[in-house]
C-alpha positions as CSV (number, residue, x, y, z in Angstrom):
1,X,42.3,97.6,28.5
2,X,40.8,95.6,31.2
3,X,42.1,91.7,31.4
4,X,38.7,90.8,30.2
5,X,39.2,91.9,26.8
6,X,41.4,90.2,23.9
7,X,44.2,92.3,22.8
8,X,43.9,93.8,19.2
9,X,44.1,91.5,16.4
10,X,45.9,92.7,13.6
11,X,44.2,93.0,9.9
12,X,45.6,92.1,6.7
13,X,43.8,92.4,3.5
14,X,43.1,89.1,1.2
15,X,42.4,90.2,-2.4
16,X,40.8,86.9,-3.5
17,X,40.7,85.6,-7.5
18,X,40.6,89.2,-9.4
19,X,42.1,88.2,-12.0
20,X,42.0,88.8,-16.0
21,X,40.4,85.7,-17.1
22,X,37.1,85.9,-14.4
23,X,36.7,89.2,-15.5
24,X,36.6,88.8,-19.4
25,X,34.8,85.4,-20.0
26,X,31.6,84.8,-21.9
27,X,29.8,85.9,-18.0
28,X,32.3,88.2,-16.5
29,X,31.9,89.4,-13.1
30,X,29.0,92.2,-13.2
31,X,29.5,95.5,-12.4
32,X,33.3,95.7,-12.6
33,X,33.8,99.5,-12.1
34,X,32.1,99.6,-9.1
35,X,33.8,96.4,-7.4
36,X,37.2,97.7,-8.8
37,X,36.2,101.2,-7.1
38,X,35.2,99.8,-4.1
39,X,38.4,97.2,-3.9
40,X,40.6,100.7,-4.2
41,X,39.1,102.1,-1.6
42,X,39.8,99.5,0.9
43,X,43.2,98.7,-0.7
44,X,44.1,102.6,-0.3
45,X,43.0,102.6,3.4
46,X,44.9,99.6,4.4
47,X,48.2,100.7,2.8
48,X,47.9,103.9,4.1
49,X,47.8,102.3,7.5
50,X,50.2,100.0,7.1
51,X,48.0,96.8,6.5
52,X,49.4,93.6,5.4
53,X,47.7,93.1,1.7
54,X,47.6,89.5,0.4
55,X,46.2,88.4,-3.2
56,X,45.4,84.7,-3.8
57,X,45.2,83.3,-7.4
58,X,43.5,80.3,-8.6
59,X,45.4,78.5,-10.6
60,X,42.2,77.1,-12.6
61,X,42.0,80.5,-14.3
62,X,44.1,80.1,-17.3
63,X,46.8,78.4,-15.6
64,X,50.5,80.3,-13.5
65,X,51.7,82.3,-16.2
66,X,49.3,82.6,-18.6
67,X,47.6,86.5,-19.1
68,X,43.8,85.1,-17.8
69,X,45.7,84.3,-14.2
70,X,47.2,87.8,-13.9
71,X,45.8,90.2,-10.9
72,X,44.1,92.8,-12.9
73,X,45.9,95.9,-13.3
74,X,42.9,97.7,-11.8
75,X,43.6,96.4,-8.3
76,X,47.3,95.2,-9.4
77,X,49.5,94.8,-6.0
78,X,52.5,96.9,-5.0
79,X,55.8,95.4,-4.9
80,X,55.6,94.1,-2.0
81,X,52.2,92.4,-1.2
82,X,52.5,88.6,-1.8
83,X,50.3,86.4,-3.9
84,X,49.1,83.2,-3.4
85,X,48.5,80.4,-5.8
86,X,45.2,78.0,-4.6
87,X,43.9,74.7,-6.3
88,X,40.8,75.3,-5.0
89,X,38.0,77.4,-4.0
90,X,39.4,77.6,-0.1
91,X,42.6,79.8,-0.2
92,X,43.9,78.2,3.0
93,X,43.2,74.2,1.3
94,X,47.2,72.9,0.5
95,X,48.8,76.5,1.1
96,X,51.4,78.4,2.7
97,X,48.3,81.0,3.6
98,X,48.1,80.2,7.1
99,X,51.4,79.9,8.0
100,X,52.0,83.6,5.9
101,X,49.3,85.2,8.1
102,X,50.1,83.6,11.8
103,X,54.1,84.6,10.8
104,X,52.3,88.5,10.2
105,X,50.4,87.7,13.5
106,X,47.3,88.7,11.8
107,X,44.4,87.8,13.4
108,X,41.7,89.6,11.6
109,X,41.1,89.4,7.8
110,X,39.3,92.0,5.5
111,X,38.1,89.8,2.5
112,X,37.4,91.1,-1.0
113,X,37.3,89.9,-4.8
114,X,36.1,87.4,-7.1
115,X,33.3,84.8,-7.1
116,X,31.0,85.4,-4.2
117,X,29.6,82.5,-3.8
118,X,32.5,80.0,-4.1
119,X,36.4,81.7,-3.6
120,X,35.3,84.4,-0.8
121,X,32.1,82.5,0.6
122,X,34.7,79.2,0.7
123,X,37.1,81.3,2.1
124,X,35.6,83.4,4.5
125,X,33.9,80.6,6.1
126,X,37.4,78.6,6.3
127,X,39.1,81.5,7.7
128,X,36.2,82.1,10.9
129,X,36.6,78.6,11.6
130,X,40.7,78.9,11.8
131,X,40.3,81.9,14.1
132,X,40.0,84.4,11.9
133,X,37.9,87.4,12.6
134,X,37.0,88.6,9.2
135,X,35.3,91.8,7.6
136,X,33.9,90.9,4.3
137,X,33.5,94.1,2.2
138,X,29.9,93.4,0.9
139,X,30.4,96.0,-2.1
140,X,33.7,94.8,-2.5
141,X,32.9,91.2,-4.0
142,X,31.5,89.9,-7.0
143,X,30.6,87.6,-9.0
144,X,28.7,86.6,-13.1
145,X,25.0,85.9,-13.5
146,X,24.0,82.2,-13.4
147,X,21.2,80.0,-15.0
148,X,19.1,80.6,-11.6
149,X,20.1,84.1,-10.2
150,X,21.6,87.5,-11.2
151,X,24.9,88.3,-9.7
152,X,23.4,91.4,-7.6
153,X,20.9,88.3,-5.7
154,X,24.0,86.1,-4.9
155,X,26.2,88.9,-3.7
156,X,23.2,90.2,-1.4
157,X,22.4,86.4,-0.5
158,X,26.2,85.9,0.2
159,X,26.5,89.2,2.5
160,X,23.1,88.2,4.3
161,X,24.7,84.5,4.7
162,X,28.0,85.1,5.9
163,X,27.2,88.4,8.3
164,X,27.3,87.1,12.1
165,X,28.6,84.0,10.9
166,X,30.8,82.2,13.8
167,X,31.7,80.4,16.0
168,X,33.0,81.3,19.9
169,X,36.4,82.3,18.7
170,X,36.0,84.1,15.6
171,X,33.2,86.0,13.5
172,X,32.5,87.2,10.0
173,X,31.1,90.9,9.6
174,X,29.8,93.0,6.4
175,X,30.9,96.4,6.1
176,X,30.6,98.5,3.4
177,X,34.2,99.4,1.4
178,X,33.6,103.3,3.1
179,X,33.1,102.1,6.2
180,X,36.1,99.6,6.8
181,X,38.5,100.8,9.1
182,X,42.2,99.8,10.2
């Protein structure tokens, strides 16, 4: 490595908001097999490697404790992969995410889960201007169809948004879930 060149940043996995009660309300999430599929895949490649996986819950969904604020057993974490609880759409707004990360020296975050465009778009953005290099898995992300567009439009509209998105120290990226590396 020449001294140009930062050093490796090391990846952890943020599972963002899959939980029971966004994916069974009068408007669930659209296309749940294929996000939980897709989810899998990354999750499987990260643990395999070794990768820090993180979920963060939002306490508005059904409240700590209750079955809607559960991870959903489809993508449920292992033992040992932490959860989060957030008060609002931006995971790192009033919690111990940031300090959980920097203490992991992660540098570089592989985003996935639950609502497009207000958990992971708020997120992701938050996290590139913290520092954050982040891969958002583009089929890995969902979200419920709205009075204006179909969930399919806001997760393309989200992707197209948030791809390059940066600033001179950090920069969001879309990759496909089979195309994520670690």
């Amino acid at each position: 490595m020449s001294t140009s060149e930062s050093p490796p940043r090391r990846k952890a996995v943020l599972v963002i908001d899959v939980q029971v009660g966004l994916l069974a309300r009068e408007r669930p999430v659209r296309n749940q097999e294929a996000l939980f599929s897709n989810i899998n895949v990354v999750l499987e490649k990260a643990r395999a490697a070794h990768v820090p996986v993180l979920y963060i819950q939002d306490t508005s969904v059904g409240g700590k404790g209750s079955p809607d604020y559960e991870v959903h057993s489809s993508v449920a974490p292992h033992a040992n992969e932490p959860s989060v609880s957030k008060d609002a759409c931006d995971a790192f707004h009033e919690t111990r995410l940031d300090a959980d990360l920097r203490a992991l020296g992660v540098g570089h975050l592989v985003v996935v889960g639950c609502m497009s465009q207000y958990c992971v778009d708020t997120t992701v953005r938050r996290a590139v201007t913290q520092g954050y290099d982040v891969t958002l898995v583009g089929d890995a992300h969902g979200t419920n169809d709205n009075d204006v567009l179909p969930a399919e439009t806001v997760v393309a509209h989200t992707n197209r948004t948030l791809n390059g998105f940066g600033t001179s120290a950090a920069t969001a990226t879309v990759r496909a879930a089979r195309d994520v590396g670690f």
